[in-house]
Steps between C-alpha positions, in 0.01 A plus 500: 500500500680195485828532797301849579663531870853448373383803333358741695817446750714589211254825478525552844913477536562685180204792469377486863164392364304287694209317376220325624262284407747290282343122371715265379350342208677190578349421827131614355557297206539198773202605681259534204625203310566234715673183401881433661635858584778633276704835465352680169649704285338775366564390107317138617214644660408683184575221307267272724206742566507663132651235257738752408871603532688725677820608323750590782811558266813448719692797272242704702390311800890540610555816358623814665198611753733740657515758241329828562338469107310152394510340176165499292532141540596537885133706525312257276652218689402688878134604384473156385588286799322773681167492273475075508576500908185704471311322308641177631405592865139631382430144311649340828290718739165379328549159559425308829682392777566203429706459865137572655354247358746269540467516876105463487545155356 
């Protein structure tokens, strides 16, 4: 995902899960891309690579995570962002490296 190692320090401190492997679409997004480097967001990656939008509602994107039972909308929102930093990283993944070629010129 998008700010993924913020995250899985967060899972480490509060579940003692560590996890490995972790891209940061961000940074991939830069690599595949190209052009002047810039922080993404996950909401303008899918916007740029699909033509479509992301609805992060703030009501829910600042909501209470805490709580031992989720919201329907607190799942849809979670399987969401989770489902299009898939999809995002497989669309990413397939494209080439731009940085390699870059250095062959």
């Amino acid at each position: 995902g998008v700010g993924i190692d913020g995250d899985a320090v967060k899972m480490f401190h509060d579940h003692n899960v560590s996890i490995k492997s972790a891209k940061d679409l961000s940074s991939l997004a830069n690599q595949k891309l190209g052009g002047v480097s810039k922080q993404w967001s996950l909401s303008s990656l899918v916007e740029t690579l699909t033509s479509k939008q992301l609805l992060k509602p703030k009501k829910i994107r600042l909501g209470n995570w805490e709580s031992n039972i989720l919201s329907k909308e607190q799942l849809q929102y979670a399987a969401t962002d989770a489902f299009a930093s898939w999809y995002l990283y497989e669309v990413l993944h397939s494209f080439p490296d731009l940085s390699e070629h870059q250095n062959k010129d």
